[in-house]
TORKOL-4160 file (C-alpha; in steps of 0.2 Angstrom, whole numbers, padded with zeros to 4 digits, m for minus):
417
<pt num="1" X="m0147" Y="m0356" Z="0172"/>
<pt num="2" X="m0151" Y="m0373" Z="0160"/>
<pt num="3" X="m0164" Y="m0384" Z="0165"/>
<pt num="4" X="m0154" Y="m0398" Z="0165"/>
<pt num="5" X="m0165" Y="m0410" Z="0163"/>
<pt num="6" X="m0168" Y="m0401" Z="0146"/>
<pt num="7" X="m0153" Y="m0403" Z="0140"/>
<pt num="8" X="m0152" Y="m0422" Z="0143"/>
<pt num="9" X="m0169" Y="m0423" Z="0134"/>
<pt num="10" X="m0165" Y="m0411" Z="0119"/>
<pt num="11" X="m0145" Y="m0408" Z="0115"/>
<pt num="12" X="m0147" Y="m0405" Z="0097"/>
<pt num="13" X="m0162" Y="m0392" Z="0101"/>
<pt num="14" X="m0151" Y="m0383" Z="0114"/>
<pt num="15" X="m0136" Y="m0381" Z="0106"/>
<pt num="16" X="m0145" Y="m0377" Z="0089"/>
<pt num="17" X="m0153" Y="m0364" Z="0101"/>
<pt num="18" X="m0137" Y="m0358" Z="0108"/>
<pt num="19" X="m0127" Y="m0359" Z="0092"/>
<pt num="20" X="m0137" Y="m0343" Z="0086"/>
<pt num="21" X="m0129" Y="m0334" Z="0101"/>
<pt num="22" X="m0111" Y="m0338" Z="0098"/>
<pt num="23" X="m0104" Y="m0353" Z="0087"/>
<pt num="24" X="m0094" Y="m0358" Z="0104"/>
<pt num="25" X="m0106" Y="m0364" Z="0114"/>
<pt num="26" X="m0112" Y="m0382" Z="0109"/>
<pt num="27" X="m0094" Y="m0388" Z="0115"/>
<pt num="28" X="m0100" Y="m0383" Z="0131"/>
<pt num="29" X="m0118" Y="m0389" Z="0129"/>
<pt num="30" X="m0107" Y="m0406" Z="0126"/>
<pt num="31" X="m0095" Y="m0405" Z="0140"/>
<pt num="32" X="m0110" Y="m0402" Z="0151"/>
<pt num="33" X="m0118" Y="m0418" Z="0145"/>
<pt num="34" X="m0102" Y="m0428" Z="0147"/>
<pt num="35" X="m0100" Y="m0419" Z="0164"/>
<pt num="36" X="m0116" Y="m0423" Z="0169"/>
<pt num="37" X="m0115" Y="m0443" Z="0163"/>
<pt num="38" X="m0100" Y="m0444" Z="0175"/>
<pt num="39" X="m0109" Y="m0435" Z="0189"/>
<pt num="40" X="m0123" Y="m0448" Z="0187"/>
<pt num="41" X="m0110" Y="m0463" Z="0187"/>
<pt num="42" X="m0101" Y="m0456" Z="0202"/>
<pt num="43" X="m0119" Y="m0454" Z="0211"/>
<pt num="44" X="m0125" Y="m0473" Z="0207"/>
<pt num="45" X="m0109" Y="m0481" Z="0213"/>
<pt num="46" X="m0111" Y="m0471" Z="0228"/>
<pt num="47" X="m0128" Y="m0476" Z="0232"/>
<pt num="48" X="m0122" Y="m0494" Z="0227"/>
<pt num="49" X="m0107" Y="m0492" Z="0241"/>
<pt num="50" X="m0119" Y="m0485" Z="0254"/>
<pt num="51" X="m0132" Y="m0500" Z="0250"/>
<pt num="52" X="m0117" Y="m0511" Z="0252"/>
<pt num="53" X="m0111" Y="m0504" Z="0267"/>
<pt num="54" X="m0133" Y="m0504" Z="0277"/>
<pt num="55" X="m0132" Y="m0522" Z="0271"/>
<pt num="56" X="m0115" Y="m0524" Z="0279"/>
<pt num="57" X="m0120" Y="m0518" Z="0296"/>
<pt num="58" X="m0138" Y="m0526" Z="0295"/>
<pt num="59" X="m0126" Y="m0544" Z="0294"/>
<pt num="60" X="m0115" Y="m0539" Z="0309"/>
<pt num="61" X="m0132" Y="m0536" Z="0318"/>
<pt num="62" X="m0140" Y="m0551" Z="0313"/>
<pt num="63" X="m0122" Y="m0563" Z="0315"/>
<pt num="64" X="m0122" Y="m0556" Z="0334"/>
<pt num="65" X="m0138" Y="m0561" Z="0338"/>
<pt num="66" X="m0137" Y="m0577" Z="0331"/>
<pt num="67" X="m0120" Y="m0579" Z="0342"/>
<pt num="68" X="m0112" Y="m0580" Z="0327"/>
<pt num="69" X="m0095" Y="m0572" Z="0324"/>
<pt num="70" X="m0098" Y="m0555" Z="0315"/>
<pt num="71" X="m0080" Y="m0550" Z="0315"/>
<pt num="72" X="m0079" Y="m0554" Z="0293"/>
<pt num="73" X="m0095" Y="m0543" Z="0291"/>
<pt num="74" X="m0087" Y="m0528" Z="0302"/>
<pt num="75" X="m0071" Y="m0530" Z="0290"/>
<pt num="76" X="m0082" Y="m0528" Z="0276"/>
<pt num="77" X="m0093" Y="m0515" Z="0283"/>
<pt num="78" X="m0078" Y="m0502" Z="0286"/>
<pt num="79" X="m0068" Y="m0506" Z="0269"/>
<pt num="80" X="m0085" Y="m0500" Z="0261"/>
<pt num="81" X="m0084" Y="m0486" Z="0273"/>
<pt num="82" X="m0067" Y="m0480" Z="0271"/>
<pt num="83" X="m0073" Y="m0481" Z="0249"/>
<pt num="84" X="m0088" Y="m0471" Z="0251"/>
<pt num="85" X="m0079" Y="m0456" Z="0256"/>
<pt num="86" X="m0066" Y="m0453" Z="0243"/>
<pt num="87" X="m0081" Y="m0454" Z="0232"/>
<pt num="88" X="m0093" Y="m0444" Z="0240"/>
<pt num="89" X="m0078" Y="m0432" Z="0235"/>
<pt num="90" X="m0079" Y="m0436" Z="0216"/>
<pt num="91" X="m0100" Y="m0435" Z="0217"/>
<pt num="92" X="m0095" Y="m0415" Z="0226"/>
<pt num="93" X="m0082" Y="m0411" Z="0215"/>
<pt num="94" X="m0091" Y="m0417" Z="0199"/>
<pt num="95" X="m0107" Y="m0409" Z="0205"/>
<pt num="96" X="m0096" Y="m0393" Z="0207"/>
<pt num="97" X="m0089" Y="m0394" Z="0190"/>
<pt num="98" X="m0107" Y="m0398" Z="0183"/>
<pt num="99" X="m0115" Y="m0381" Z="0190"/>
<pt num="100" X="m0099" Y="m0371" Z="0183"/>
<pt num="101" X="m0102" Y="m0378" Z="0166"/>
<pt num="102" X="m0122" Y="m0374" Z="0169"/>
<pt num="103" X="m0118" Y="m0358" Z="0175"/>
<pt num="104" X="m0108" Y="m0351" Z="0161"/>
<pt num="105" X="m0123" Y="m0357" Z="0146"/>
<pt num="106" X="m0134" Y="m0342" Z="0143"/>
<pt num="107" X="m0152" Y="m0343" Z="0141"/>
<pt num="108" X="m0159" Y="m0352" Z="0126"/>
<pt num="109" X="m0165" Y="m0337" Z="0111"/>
<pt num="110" X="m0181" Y="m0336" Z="0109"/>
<pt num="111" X="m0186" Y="m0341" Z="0090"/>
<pt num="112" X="m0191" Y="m0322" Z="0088"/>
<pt num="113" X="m0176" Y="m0313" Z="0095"/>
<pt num="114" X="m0169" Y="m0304" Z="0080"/>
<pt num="115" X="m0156" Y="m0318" Z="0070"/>
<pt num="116" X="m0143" Y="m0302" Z="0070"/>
<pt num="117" X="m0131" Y="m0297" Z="0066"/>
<pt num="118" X="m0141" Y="m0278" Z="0067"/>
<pt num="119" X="m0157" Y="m0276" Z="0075"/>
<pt num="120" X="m0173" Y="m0277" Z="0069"/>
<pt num="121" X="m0181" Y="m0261" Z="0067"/>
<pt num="122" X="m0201" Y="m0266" Z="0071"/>
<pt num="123" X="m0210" Y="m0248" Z="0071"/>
<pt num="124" X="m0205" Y="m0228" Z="0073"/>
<pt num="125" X="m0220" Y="m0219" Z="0082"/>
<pt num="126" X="m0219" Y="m0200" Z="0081"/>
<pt num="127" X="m0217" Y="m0187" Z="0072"/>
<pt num="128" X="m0198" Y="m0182" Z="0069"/>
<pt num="129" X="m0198" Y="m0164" Z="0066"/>
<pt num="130" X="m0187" Y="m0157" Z="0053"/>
<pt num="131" X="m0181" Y="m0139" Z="0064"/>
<pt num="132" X="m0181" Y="m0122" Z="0056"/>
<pt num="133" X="m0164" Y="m0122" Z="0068"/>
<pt num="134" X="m0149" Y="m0129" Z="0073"/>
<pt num="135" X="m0154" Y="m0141" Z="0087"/>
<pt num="136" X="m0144" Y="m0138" Z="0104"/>
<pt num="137" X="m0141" Y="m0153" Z="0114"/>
<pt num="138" X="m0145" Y="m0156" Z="0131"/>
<pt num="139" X="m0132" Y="m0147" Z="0141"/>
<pt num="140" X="m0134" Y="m0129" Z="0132"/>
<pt num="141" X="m0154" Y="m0131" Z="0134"/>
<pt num="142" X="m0153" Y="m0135" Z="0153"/>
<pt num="143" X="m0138" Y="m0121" Z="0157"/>
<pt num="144" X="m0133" Y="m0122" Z="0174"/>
<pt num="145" X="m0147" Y="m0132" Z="0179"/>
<pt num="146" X="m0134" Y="m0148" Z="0172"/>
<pt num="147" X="m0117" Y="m0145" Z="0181"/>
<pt num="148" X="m0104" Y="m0160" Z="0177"/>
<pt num="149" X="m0088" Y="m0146" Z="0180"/>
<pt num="150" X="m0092" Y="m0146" Z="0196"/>
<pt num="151" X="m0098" Y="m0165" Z="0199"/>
<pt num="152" X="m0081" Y="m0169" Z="0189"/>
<pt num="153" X="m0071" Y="m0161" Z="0203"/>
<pt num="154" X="m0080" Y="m0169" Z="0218"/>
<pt num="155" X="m0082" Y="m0187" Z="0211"/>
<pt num="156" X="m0075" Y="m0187" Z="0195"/>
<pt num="157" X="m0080" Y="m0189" Z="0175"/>
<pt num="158" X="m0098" Y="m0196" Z="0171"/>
<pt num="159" X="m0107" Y="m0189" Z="0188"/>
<pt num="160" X="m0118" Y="m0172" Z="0186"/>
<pt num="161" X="m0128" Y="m0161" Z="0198"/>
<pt num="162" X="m0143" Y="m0159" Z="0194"/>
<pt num="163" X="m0153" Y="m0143" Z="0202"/>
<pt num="164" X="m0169" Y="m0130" Z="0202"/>
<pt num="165" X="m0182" Y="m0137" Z="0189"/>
<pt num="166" X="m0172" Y="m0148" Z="0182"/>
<pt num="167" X="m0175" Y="m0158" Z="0201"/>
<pt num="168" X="m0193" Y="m0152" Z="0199"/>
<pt num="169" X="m0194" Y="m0160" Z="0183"/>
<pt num="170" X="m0186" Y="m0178" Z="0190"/>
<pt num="171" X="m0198" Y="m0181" Z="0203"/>
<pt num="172" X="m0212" Y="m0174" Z="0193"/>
<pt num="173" X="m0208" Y="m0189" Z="0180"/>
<pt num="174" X="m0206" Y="m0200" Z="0195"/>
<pt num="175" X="m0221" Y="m0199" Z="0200"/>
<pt num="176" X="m0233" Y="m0199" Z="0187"/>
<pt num="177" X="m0223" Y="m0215" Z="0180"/>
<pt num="178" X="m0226" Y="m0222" Z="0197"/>
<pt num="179" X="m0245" Y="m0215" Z="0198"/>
<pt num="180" X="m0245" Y="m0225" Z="0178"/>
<pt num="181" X="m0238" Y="m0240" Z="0183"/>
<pt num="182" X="m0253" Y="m0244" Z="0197"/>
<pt num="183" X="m0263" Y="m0244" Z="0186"/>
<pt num="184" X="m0257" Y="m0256" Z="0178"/>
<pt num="185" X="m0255" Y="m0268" Z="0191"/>
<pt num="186" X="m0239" Y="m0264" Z="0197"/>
<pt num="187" X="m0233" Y="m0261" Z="0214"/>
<pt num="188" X="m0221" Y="m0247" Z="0218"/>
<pt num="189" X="m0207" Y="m0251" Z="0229"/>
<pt num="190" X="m0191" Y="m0242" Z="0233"/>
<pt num="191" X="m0178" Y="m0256" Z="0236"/>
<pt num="192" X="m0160" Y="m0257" Z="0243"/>
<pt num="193" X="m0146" Y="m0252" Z="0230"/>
<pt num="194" X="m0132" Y="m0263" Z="0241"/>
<pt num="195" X="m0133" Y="m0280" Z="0236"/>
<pt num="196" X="m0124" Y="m0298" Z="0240"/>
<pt num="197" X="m0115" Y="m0308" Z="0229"/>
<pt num="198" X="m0130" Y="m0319" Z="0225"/>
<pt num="199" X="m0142" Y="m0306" Z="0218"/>
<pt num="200" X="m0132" Y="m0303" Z="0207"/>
<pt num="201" X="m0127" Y="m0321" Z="0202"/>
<pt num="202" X="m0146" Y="m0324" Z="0200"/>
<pt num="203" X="m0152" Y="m0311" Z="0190"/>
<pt num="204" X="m0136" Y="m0317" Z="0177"/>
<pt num="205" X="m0127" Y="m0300" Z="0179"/>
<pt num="206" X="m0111" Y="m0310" Z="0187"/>
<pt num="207" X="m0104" Y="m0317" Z="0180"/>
<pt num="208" X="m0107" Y="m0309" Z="0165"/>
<pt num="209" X="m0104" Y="m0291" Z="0169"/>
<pt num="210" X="m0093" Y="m0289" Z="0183"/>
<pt num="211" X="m0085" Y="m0276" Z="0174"/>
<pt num="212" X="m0099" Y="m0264" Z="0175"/>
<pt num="213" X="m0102" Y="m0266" Z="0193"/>
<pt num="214" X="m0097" Y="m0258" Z="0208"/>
<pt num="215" X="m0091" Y="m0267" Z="0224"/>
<pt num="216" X="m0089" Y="m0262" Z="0243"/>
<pt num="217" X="m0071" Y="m0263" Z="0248"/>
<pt num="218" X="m0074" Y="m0267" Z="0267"/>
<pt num="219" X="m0092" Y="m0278" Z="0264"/>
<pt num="220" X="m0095" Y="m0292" Z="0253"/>
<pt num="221" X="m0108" Y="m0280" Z="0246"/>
<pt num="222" X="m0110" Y="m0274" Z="0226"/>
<pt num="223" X="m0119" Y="m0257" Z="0221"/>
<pt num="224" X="m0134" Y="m0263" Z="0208"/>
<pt num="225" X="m0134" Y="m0256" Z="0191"/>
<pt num="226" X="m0154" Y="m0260" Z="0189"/>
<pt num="227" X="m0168" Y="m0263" Z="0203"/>
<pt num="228" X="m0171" Y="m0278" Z="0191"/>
<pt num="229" X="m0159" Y="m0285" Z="0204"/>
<pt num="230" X="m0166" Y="m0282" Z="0219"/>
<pt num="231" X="m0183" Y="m0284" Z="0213"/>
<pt num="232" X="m0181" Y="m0302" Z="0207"/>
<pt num="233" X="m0175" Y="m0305" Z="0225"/>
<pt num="234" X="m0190" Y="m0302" Z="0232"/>
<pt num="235" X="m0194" Y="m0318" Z="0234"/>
<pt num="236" X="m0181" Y="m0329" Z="0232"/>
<pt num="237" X="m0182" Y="m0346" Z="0236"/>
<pt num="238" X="m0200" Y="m0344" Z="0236"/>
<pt num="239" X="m0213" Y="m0354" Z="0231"/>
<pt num="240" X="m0228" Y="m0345" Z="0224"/>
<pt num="241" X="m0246" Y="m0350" Z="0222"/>
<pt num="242" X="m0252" Y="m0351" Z="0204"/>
<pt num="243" X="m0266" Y="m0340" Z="0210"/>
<pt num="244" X="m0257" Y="m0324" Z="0216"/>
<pt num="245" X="m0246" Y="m0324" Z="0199"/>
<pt num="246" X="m0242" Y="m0312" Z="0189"/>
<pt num="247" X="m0235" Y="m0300" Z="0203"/>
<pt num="248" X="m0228" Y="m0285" Z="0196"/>
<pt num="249" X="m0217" Y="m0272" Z="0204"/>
<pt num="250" X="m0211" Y="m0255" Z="0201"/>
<pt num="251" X="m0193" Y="m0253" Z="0209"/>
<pt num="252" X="m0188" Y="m0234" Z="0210"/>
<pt num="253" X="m0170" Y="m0232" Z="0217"/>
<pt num="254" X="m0153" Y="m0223" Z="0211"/>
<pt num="255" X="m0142" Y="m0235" Z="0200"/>
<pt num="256" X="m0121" Y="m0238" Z="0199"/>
<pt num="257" X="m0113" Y="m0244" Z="0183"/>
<pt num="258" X="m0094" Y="m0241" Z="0181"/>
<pt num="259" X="m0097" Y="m0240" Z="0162"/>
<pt num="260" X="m0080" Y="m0249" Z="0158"/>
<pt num="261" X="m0076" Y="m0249" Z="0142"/>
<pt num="262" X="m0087" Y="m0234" Z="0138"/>
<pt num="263" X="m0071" Y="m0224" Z="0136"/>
<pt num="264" X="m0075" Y="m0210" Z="0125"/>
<pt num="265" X="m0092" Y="m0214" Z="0123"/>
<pt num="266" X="m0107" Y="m0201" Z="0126"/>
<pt num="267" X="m0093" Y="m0191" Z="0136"/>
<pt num="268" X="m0103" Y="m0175" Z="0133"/>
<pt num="269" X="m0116" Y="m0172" Z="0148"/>
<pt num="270" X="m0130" Y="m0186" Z="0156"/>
<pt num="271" X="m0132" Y="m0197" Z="0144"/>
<pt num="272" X="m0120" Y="m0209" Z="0150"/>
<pt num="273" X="m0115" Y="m0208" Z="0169"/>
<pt num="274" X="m0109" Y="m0218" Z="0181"/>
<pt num="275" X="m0123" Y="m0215" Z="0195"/>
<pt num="276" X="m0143" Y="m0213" Z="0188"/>
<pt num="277" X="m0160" Y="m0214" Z="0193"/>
<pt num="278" X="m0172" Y="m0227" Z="0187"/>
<pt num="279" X="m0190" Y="m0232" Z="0187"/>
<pt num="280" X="m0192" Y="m0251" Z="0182"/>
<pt num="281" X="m0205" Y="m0266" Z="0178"/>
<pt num="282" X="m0203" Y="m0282" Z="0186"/>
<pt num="283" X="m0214" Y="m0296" Z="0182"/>
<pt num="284" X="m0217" Y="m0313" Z="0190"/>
<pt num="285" X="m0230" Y="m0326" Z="0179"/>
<pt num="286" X="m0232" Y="m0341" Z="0174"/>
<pt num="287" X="m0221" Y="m0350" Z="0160"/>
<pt num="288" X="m0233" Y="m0349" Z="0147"/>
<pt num="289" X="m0240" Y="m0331" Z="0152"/>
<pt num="290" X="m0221" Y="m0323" Z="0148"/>
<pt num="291" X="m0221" Y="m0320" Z="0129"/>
<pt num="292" X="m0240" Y="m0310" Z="0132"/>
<pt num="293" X="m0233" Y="m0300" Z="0146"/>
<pt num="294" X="m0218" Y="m0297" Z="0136"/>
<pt num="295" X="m0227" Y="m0288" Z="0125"/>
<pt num="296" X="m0240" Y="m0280" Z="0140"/>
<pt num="297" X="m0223" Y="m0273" Z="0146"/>
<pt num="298" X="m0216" Y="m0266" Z="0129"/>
<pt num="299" X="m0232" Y="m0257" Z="0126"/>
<pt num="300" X="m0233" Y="m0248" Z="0143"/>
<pt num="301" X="m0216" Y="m0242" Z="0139"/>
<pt num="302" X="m0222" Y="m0235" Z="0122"/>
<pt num="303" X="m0239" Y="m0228" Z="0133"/>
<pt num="304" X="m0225" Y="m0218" Z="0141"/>
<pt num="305" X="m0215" Y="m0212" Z="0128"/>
<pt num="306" X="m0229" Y="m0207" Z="0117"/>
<pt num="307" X="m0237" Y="m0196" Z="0131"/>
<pt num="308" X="m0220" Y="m0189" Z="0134"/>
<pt num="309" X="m0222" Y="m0183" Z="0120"/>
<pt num="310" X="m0206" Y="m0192" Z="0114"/>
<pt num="311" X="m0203" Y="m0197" Z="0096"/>
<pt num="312" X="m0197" Y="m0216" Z="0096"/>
<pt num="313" X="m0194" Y="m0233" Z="0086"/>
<pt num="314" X="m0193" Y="m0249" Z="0095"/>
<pt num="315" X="m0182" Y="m0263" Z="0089"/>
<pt num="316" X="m0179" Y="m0282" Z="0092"/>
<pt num="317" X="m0162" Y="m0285" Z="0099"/>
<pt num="318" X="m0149" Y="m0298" Z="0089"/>
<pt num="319" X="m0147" Y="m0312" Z="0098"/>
<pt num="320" X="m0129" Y="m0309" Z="0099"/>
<pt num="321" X="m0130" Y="m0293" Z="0107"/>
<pt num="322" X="m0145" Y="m0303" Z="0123"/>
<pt num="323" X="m0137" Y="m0302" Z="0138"/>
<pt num="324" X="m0134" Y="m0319" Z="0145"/>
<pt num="325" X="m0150" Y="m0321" Z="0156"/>
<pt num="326" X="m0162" Y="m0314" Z="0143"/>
<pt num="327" X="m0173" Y="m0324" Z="0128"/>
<pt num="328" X="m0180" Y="m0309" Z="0121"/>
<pt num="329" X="m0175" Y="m0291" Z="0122"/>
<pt num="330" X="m0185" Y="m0273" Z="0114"/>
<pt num="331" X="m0177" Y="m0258" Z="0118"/>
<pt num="332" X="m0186" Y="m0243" Z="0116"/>
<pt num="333" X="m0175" Y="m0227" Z="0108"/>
<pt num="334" X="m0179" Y="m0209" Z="0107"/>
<pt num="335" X="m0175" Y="m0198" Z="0094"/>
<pt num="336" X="m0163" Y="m0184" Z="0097"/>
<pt num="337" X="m0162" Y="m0169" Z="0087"/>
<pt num="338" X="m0143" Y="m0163" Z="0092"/>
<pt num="339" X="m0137" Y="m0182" Z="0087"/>
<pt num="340" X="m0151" Y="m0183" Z="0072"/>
<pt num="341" X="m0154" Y="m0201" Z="0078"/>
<pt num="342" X="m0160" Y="m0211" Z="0090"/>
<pt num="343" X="m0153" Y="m0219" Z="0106"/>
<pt num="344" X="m0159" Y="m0231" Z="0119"/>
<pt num="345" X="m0171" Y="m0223" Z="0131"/>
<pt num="346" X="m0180" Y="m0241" Z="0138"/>
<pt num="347" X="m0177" Y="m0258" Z="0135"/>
<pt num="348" X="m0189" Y="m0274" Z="0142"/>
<pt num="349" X="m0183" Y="m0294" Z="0144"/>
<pt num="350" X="m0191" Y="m0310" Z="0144"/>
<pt num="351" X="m0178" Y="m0319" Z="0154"/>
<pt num="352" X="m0191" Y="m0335" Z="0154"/>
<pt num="353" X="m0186" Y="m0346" Z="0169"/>
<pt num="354" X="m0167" Y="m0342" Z="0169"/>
<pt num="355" X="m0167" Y="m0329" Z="0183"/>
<pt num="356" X="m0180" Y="m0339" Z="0193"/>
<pt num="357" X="m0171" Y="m0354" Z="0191"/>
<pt num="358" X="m0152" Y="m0348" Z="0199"/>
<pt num="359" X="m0166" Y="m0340" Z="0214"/>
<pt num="360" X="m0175" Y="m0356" Z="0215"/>
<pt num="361" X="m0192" Y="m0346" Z="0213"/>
<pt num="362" X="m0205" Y="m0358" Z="0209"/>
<pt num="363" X="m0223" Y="m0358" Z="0209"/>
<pt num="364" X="m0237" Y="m0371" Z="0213"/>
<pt num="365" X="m0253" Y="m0378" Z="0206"/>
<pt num="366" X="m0263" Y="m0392" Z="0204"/>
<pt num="367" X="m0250" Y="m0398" Z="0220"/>
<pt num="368" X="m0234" Y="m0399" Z="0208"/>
<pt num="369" X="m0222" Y="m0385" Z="0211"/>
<pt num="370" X="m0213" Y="m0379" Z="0195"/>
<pt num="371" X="m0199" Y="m0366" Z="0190"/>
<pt num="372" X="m0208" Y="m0347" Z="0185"/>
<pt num="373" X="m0202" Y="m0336" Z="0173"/>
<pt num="374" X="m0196" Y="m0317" Z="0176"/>
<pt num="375" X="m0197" Y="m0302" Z="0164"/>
<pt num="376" X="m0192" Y="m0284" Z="0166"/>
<pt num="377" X="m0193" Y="m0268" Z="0160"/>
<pt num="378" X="m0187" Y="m0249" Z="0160"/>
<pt num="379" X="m0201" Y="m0238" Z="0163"/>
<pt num="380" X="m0191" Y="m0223" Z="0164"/>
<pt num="381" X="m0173" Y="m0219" Z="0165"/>
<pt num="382" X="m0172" Y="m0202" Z="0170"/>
<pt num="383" X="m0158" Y="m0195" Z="0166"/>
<pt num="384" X="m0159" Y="m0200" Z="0144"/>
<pt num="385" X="m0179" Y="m0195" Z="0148"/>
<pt num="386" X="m0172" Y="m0180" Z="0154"/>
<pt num="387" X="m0163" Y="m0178" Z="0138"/>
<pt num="388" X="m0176" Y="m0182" Z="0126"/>
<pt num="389" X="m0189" Y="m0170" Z="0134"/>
<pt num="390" X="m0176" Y="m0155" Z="0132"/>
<pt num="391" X="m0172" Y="m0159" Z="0115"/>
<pt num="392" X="m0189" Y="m0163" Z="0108"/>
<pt num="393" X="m0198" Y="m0149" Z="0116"/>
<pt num="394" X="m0185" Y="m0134" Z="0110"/>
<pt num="395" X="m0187" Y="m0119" Z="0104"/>
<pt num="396" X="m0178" Y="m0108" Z="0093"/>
<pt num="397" X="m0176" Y="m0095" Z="0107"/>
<pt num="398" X="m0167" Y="m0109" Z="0118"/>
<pt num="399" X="m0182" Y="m0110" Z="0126"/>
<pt num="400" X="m0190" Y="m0127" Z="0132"/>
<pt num="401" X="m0208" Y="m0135" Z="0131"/>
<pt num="402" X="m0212" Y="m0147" Z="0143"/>
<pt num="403" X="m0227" Y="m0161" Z="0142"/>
<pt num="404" X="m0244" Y="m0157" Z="0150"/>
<pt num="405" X="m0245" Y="m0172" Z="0156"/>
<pt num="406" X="m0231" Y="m0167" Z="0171"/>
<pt num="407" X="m0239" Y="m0152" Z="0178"/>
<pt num="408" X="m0249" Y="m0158" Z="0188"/>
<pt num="409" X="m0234" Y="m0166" Z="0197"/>
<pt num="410" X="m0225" Y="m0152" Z="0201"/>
<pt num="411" X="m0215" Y="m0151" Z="0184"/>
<pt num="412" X="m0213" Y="m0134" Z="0175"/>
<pt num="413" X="m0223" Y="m0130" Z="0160"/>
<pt num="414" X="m0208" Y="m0123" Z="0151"/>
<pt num="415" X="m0190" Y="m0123" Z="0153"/>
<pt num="416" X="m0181" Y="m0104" Z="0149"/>
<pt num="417" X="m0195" Y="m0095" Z="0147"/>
């Protein structure tokens, strides 16, 4: 959500900001602003009412010990009381309508998010090998190890078992990203996948993407499609000391999309299902301390990728394409041989103080408290890194070469052989 305040101080700045997003949104930077002058109105001429109405009764308390006659001063006092409550009314209901307009403005672009309408290609890191070969894809590598016949008949299309070293292979990657990612500071956690409404209101995935989201019939519950969601709830409506910042988590939990509108996409396989595992960054820190660790995040992504052995390009999202609660978004994609392209493996975003604020996270120094920003990151999404390793490391033979770096996890060395 908007700083308000912000947008009193600086209309022509937030909607020149917003207007790179979608050419729509200044008329609603400008009903806000008329919203929120009517707001303010309604909230002086209550305050002027209730002064009104402590001066009327301080009269009837004065008049009565005088031995005076208050009865003029009692008329007075509940005619101001019966006004003060139709317009407490007007202060709730345009208070109401004030957050809904807030709610529905997207974070501000950063000046660097890509000005669209493509991507910004920034670097490709890897060698893409040119195969002696037709490339197979990623089902006929795995065999019977990927089984979505099966998965289709249980719990319909877009779900897979995964078995033998292909499970091997999961946990192996797992843990070593897990193992990675303390040393860079960040704590593992394992949080719950079933969420309340306002988890998801806060990270900015409702109501942006209801579509994509699962939801509990019986329970006011949803299914996440990210531990994003349930790490930046870690400490809502927390205020933090300056001093403990940044904290940085890494959430590991299976995650839900219902990939609506995805019909006929990436039908073929794991590459796009409804039910996944994930490994992702979660970053707390201070406002001015979110473009560097931005950049911290992006670069342990492409740490990863490069010791994986994984050929890749990073790219700077259009700012048409952000999702509403992000300023700045990489993603990370991998080349595939069978598609002779790449596809989005990671992706990281500063969501500067637009998640913190709807959680009312805040943190404090030098005695002032002050709204922090958020930033998260895939470290890896195990099914499409799943993927990538099978088709990077064939062979002619069908066989499959694994990285080094997994063996000592428990992952095998070679796939077929």
């Amino acid at each position: 959500m908007l700083d308000i305040r912000r947008i009193r101080q600086e209309p022509d700045l937030v909607k020149a900001a917003l207007a790179r997003r979608s050419a729509e949104l200044p008329s609603i930077v400008d009903q806000v602003l008329a919203c929120d002058q009517r707001w303010r109105e309604l909230v002086s001429h209550v305050e002027s009412l209730r002064a009104l109405q402590n001066a009327a009764g301080k009269e009837v308390g004065e008049l009565m010990r005088r031995g005076e006659d208050p009865q003029e001063a009692r008329r007075r006092s509940s005619e101001l009381k019966a006004q003060l409550a139709p317009a407490e009314e007007e202060v709730r209901l345009a208070s109401a309508e004030l957050e809904s307009l807030l709610h529905a403005l997207p974070n501000l672009p950063d000046p660097t998010a890509a000005a669209g309408p493509e991507d910004e290609i920034i670097r490709e890191v890897g060698e893409v090998c040119a195969l002696d070969f037709t490339p197979r894809d990623h089902l006929e590598l795995a065999g019977g190890l990927i089984d979505t016949e099966r998965a289709a008949r249980l719990s319909g299309s877009r779900f897979a078992y995964l078995k033998g070293e292909l499970v091997m292979l999961e946990l192996a990657l797992v843990r070593w990203v897990l193992e990675k990612l303390r040393e860079h500071g960040f704590v593992p956690v394992i949080p719950p996948v079933l969420v309340r409404e306002r988890a998801l209101f806060g990270t900015g995935f409702l109501p942006d993407t209801e579509q994509q989201i699962y939801r509990l019939a019986d329970d006011e519950l949803y299914l996440v499609g990210t531990s994003e969601v349930a790490l930046a709830s870690l400490h809502d409506e927390e205020i933090i000391d300056a001093a403990n910042l940044p904290l940085r988590y890494a959430g590991f939990s299976p995650c839900f999309r219902r990939e609506a509108g995805a019909a006929g996409k990436d039908t073929r396989g794991i590459f796009r299902v409804h039910q996944f595992d994930k490994v992702e960054m979660f970053s707390f820190v201070e406002p001015e301390r979110s473009s560097q660790e931005h950049e911290r995040i992006l670069a342990i992504e492409e740490e990863i990728l490069a010791s994986l052995e994984i050929p890749y390009r990073v790219v700077n999202i259009a700012v048409t394409d952000l999702g509403n609660s992000a300023a700045k978004k990489y993603d990370c994609e991998g080349w595939l041989p069978s598609q002779g392209r790449y596809r989005e493996l990671t992706s990281c975003s500063n969501t500067t103080d637009y998640q913190a604020r709807r959680l009312g996270i805040r943190l404090r120094r030098d005695k002032r408290s002050e709204t922090l920003h958020t930033l998260n990151g895939t470290a890896v999404a195990v099914g499409r890194t799943i993927i990538a390793l099978l088709e990077n490391g064939q062979r002619e033979d069908g066989t499959v070469a694994l990285p080094a770096v997994l063996a000592d996890y428990g992952a095998p060395a070679a796939l077929g052989a």
